[in-house]
C-alpha positions in Angstrom: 0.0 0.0 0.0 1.6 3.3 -1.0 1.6 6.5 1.2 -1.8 8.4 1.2 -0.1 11.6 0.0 -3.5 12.3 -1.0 -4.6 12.7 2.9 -3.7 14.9 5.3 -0.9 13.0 7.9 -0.3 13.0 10.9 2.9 11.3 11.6 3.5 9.7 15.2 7.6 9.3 16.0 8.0 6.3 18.0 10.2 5.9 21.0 9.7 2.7 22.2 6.4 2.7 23.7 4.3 -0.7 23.9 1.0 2.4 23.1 2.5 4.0 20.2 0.0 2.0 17.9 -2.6 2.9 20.0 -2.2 6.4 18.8 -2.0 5.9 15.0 -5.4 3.7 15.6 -7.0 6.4 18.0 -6.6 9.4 15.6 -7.8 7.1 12.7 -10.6 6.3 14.4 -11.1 10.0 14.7 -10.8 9.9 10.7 -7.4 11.4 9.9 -4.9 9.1 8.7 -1.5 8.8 10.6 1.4 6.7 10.1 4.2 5.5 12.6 7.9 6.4 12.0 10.9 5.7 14.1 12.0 8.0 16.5 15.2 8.6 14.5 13.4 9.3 11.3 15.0 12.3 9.5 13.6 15.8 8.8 13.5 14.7 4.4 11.7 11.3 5.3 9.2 12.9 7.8 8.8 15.9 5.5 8.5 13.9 2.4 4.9 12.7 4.4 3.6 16.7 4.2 2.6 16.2 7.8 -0.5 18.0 9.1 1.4 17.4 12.9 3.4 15.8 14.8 3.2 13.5 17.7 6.4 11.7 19.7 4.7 8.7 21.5 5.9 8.1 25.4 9.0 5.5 25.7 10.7 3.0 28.8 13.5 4.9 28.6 14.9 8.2 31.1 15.5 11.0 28.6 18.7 11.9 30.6 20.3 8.4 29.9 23.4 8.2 28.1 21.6 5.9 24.9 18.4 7.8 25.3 16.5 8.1 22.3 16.1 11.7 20.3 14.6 12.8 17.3 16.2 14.8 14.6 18.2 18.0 16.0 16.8 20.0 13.4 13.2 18.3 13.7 11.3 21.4 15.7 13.3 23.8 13.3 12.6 22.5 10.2 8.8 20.6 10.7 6.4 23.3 10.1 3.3 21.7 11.9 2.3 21.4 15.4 3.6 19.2 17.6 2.0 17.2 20.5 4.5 15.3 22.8 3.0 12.2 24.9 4.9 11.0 28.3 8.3 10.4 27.0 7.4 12.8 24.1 6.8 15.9 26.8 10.0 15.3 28.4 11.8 15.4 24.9 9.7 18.7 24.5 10.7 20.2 28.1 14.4 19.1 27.5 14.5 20.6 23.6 13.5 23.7 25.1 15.6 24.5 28.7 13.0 22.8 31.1 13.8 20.5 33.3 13.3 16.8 34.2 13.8 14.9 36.7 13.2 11.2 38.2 10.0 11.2 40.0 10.2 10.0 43.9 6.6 8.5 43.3 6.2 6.9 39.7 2.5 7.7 38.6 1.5 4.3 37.4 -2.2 3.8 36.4 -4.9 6.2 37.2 -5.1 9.5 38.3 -7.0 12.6 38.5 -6.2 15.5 35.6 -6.8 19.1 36.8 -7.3 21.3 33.5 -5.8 24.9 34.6 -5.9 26.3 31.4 -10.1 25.7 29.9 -8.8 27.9 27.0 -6.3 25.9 26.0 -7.3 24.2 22.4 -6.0 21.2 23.2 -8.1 20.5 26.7 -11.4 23.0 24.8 -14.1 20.9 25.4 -13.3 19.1 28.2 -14.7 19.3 31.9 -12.0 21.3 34.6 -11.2 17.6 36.4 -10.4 14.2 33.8 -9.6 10.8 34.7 -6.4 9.5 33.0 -3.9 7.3 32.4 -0.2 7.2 33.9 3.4 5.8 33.2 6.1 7.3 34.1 9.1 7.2 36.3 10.7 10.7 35.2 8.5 14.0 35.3 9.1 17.8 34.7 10.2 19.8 37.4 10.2 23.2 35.1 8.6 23.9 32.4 10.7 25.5 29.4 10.7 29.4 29.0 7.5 30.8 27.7 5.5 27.6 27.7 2.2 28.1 29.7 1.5 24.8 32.4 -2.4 23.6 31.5 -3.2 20.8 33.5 -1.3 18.5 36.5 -2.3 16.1 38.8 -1.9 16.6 42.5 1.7 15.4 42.7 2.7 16.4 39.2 3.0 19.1 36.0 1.1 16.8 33.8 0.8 19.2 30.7 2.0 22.7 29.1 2.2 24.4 25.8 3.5 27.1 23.9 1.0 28.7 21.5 3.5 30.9 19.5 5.5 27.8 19.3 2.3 25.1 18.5 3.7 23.0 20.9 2.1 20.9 23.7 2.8 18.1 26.1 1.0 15.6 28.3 2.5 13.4 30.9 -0.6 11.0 30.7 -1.6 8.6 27.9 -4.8 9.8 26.1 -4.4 7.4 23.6 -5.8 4.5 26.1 -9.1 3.1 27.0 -8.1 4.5 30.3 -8.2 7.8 29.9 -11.7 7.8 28.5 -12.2 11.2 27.1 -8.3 10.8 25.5 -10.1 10.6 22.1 -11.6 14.1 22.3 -8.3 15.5 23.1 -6.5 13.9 20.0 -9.1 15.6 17.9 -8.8 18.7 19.5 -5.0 18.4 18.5 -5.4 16.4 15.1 -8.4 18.5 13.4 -8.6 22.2 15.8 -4.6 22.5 16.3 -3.7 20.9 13.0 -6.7 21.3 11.0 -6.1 17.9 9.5 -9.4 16.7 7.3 -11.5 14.0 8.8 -11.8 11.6 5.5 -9.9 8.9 6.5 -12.9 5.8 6.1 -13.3 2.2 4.9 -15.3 4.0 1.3 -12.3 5.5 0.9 -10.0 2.9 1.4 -11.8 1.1 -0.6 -12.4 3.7 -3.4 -8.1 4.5 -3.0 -6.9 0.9 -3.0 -8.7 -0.6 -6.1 -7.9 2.6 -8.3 -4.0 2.3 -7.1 -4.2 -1.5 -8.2 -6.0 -1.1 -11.5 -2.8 1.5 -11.9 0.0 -0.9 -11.0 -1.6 -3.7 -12.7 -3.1 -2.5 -15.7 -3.7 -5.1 -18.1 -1.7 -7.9 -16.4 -3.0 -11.0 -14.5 -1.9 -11.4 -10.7 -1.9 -14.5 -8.1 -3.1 -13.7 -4.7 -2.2 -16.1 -2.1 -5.2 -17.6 0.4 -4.8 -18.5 4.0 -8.7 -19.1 5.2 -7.7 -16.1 7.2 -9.9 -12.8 7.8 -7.1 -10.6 5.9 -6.1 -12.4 2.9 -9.8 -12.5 2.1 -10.5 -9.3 2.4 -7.2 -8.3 0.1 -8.4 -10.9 -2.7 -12.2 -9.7 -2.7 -10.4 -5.9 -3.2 -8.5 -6.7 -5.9 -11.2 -8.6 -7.2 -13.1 -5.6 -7.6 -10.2 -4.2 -9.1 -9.4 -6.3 -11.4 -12.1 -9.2 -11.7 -11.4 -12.5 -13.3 -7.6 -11.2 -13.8 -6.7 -12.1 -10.2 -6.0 -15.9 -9.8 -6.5 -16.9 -5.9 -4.2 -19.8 -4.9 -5.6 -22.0 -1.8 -2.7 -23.8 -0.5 -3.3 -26.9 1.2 -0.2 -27.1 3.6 -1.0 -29.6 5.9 -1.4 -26.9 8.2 -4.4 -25.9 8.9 -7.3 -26.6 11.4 -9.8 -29.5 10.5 -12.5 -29.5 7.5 -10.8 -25.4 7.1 -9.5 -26.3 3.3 -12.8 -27.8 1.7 -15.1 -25.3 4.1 -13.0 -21.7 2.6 -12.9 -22.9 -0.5 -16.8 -23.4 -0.9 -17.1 -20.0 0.8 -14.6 -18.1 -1.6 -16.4 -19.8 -4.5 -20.0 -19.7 -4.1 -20.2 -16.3 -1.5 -17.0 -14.6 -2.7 -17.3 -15.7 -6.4 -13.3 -15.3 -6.5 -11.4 -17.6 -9.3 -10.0 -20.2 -7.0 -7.4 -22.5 -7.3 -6.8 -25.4 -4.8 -3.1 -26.3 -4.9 -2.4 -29.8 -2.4 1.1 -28.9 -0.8 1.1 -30.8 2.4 4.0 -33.3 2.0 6.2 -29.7 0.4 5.3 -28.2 3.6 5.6 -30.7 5.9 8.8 -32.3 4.7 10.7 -29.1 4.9 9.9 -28.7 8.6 11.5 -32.1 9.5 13.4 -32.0 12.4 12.9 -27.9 13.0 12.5 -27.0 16.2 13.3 -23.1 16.0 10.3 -21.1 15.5 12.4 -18.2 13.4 12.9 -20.9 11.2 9.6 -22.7 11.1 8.5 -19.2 10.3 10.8 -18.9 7.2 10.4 -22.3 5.8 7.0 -21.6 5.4 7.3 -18.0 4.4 9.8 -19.5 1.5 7.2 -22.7 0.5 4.3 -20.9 0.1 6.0 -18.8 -2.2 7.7 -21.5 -4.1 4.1 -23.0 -4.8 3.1 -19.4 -5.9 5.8 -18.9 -8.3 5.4 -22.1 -9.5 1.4 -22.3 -10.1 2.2 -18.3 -11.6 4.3 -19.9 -14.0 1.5 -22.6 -15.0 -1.2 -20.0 -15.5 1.5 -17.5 -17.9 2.0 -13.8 -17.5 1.7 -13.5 -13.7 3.5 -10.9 -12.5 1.9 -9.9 -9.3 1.5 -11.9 -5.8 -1.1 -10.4 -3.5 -0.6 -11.4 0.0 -2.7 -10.2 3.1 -0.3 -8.1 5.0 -1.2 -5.8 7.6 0.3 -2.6 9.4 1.0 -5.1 13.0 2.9 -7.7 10.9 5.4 -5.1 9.5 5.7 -3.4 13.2 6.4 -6.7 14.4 8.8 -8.4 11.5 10.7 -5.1 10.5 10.7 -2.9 14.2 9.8 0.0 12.8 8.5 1.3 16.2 11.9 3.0 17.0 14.2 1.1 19.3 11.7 -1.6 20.0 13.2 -5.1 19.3 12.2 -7.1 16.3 9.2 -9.4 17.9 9.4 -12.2 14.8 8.8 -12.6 11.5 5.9 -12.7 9.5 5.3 -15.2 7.4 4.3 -12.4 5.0 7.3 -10.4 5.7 10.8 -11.7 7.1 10.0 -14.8 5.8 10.0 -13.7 2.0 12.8 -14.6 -0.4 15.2 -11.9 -1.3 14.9 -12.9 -4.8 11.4 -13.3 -5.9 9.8 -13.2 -9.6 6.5 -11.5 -8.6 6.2 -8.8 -7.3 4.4 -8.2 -4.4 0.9 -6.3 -4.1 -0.3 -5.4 -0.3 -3.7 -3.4 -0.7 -3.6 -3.6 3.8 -0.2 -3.3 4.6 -0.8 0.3 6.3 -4.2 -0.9 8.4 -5.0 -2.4 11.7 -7.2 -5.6 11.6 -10.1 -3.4 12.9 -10.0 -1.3 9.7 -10.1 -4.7 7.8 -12.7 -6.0 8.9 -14.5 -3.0 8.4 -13.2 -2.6 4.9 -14.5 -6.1 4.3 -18.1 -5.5 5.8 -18.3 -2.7 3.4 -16.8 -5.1 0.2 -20.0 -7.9 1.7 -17.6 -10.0 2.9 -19.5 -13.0 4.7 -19.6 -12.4 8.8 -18.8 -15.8 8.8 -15.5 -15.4 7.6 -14.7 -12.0 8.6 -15.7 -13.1 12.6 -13.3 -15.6 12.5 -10.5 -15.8 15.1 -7.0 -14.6 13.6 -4.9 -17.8 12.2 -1.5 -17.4 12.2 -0.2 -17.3 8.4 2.2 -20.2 9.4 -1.1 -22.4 10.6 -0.8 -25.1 13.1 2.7 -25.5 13.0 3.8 -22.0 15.5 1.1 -24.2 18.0 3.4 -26.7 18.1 6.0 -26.3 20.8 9.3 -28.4 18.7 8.7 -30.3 15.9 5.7 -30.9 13.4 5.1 -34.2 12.9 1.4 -35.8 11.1 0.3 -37.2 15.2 0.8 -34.1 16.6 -1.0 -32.1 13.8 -3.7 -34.8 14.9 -3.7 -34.0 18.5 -3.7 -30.2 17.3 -6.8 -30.5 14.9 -8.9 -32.5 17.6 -8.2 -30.1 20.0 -8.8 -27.0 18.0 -12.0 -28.3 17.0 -13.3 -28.4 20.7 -12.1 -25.2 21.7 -14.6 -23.4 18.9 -16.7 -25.8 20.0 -17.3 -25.6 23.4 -16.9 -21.2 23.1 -19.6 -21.6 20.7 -21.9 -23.2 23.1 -21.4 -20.9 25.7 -21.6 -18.0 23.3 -18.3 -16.8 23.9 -16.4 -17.0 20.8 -17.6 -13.4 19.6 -16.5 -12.2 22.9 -12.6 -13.3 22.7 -10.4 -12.2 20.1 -8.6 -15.1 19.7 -8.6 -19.0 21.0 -6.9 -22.1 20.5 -4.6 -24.6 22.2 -0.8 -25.2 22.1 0.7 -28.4 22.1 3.1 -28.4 24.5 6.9 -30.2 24.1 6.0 -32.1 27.9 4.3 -35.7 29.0 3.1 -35.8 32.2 1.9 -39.2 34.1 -1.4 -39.5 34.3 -4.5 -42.3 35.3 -6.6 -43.3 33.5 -8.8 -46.3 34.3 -6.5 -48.0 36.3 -3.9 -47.5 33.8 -0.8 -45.2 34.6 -0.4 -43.0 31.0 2.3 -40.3 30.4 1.2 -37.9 27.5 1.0 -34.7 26.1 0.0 -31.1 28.0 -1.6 -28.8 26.1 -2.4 -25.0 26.9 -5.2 -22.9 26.1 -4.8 -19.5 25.3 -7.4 -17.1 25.0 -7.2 -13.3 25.0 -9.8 -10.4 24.4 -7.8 -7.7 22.0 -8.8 -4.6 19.6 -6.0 -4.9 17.0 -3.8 -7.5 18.0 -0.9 -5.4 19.0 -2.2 -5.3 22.7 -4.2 -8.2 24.4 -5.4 -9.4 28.1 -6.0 -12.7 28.9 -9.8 -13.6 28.5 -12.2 -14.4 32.2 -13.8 -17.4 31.3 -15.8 -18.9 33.1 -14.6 -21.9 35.2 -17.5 -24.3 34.1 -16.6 -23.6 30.1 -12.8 -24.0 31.5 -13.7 -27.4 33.1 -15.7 -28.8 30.2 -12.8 -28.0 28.1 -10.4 -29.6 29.6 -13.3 -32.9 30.1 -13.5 -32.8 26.9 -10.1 -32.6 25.9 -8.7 -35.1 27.7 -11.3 -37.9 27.1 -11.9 -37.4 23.7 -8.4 -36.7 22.2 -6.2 -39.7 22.8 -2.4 -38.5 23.9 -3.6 -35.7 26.1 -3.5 -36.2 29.4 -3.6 -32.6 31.3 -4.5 -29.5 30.6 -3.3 -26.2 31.5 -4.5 -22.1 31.2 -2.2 -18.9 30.0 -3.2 -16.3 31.8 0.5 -14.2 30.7 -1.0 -10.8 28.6 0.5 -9.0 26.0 3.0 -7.6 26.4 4.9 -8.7 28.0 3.7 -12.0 26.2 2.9 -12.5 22.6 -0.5 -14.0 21.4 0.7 -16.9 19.8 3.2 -19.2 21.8 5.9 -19.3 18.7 
């Protein structure tokens, strides 16, 4: 997906913070587009974005450490917009401009009460004198810089200032959170009153954007577009199928991989709901002989990243003057695989992403790499995607093989399926699947002794994880109800022979990922 020079921008600098996403999705939601850049980013590469404003997202780190992160020198001096710092971003602001910082004797961790000093201020206008919000922080401001004007703190801390002559403001709390519950309101005081940034950032518009970009790149050519069964590689072949019609081939590999009765189920519902030109391609023994005898997830990860394009190229060459591969990509799989969140660490690699070839003959096509999975799904609603695809639980691109824990063998993809199968079933029945993001077991690399009968049996653990999320990027670990957790495990272990216990995650992320591998 190419930059929406056609929108107004507003471009968030990350310094590390586990929220920064947040923001890009909070102002979206708000309709102005914004897109995540490192912290480091230079003035021509932020510039080249024509950005309505600027916001530098909080970050772990102190800003008076030696390896502390900083933008640009010339950044203030040379971006002619207004610029909102958040947490670690008003402490770069304070520094930047002779205030002073300091570490806090009390960190403010989790909520507080926000005293608005300054009503007029355009970035509070709107908002009652005392707001509930969100805190962070170990390090606070002592002093604010010369001529900047202190608009709100909390009762043990200057929580916000600005400098009007300047356009630039700081908050020590996170607006961008659920926590801070009128946070939305203030991003679009900054984003659309401070900025004046248009509000036409919608799933029409996506829409309308994406399938006049492709008909541009593609023009007369024929392109592949590789199907998982997933929410997001449906949604990317039904909008280039609107693009482009019967010119887009979609390729349904079979890889041994995924959950039981999924390949014959999608590929009915691509057909006869979707009307997409499908081919089924069977793959499993490619697949699953490759991952004899890997254990490492990283390169589990990249085998199958590398196979599923190997079948792509291969069925491109078959069908003649294929140039294009559409894949399903979204904006969290390129955060994750390419850590472009500043000096966050690379988490692993997409399938999609750092598991690509660095040769490839087609070139790739990615109408959702800039969107969150919300936006998807709301793109796809729009494009009459079925609900009872686009409801579906995220599947990892990779399929059952990041569930299990060492190597994929044929009897543990068994144990896997069985088990998979009575985890929808049993949310189902107690009309919790809609309420979870995402759920499924882990096959664990343990055998524990167990009875059965009056037999003595030592076999597999598996783990359930299930976790209630937005977009993926953030998740908690899902109540359920002890009953549905007790019929699962029943279940589990009496009807899947060479499972013998049963075990909960209740880690969230972060500091945990949603998947295991």
């Amino acid at each position: 997906m190419s930059k929406k020079t056609s929108h107004d921008t507003i471009v968030i600098l990350d310094f590390g913070s586990q929220y920064t996403h947040l923001i890009a999705r909070r102002v979206r939601e708000g309709g102005v587009y914004s897109e995540i850049l490192p912290f480091d980013a230079s003035v021509e590469t932020i510039k080249a974005l024509r950005p309505r404003g600027l916001i530098l997202s909080g970050g772990p780190a102190s800003v008076y450490a030696k390896d502390a992160p900083r933008p640009d020198p010339d950044i203030f001096r040379a971006i002619d917009c207004p610029v909102l710092g958040i947490c670690y971003g008003l402490q770069i602001l304070a520094v930047a401009y002779g205030g002073e910082v300091e570490p806090s004797s009390s960190h403010e961790y989790g909520h507080a009460k926000l005293q608005v000093l300054k009503q007029e201020s355009p970035l509070f206008e709107g908002l009652p004198p005392e707001i509930d919000v969100w805190m962070s922080h170990g390090d606070h401001v002592v002093k604010a810089p010369p001529e900047f004007c202190l608009t709100a703190r909390t009762r043990s801390a200057l929580n916000a200032f600005e400098s009007l002559s300047n356009r630039l403001f700081g908050v020590q709390f996170h607006p961008e959170v659920a926590h801070t519950p009128l946070g939305n309101r203030l991003l679009q005081n900054f984003t659309q009153r401070i900025c004046g940034a248009r509000a036409d950032w919608s799933p029409c518009v996506i829409i309308a954007e994406q399938i006049e970009r492709i008909r541009a790149e593609v023009l007369n050519g024929r392109v592949v577009c590789g199907l998982s069964g997933g929410v997001d590689s449906t949604v990317a072949a039904t909008l280039v199928h609107q693009a482009i019609g019967e010119r887009q081939t979609c390729i349904f590999v079979d890889n041994g991989l995924l959950r039981e009765g999924e390949f014959e189920l999608s590929t009915e519902l691509f057909k006869q709901h979707l009307k997409l030109n499908v081919h089924p391609v069977a793959a499993r023994d490619k697949f699953l002989n490759e991952l004899q005898g890997i254990i490492d997830p990283e390169q589990k990860r990249k085998i199958i990243g590398r196979a599923f394009i190997e079948v792509f190229e291969n069925e491109a060459s078959r069908i003649g003057d294929v140039e294009y591969l559409v894949q399903g990509t979204l904006y969290p799989d390129v955060i994750e695989s390419v850590s472009v969140r500043g000096p966050s660490a690379v988490i692993k690699s997409h399938h999609n992403v750092g598991g690509l070839p660095e040769l490839m003959r087609l070139r790739l096509i990615e109408p959702l790499r800039e969107l969150f999975k919300d936006e998807v799904r709301s793109i796809g609603r729009e494009l009459g995607v079925p609900d009872e695809l686009l409801g579906r639980h995220p599947f990892p691109g990779p399929g059952l093989a990041v569930r299990i824990i060492g190597e994929v063998t044929e009897d543990r993809l068994r144990l896997l399926r069985a088990a998979d199968r009575i985890v929808e079933e049993e949310l189902r029945a107690a009309d919790l699947y809609d309420h979870v993001w995402q759920a499924f077991p882990v096959l664990l690399p343990v055998s524990t002794v167990g009875v059965m009968g009056d037999g003595r049996t030592y076999e597999r653990v598996v783990a359930i994880r299930a976790v209630t999320s937005v977009d993926g990027m953030t998740a908690d670990w899902a109540r359920l109800p002890h009953d549905v957790l007790g019929r699962l495990s029943a279940r589990l272990i009496a009807e899947v022979r060479g499972i013998n216990r049963v075990v909960y995650d209740i880690s969230s992320k972060p500091p945990s990922t949603i998947e295991w591998e």
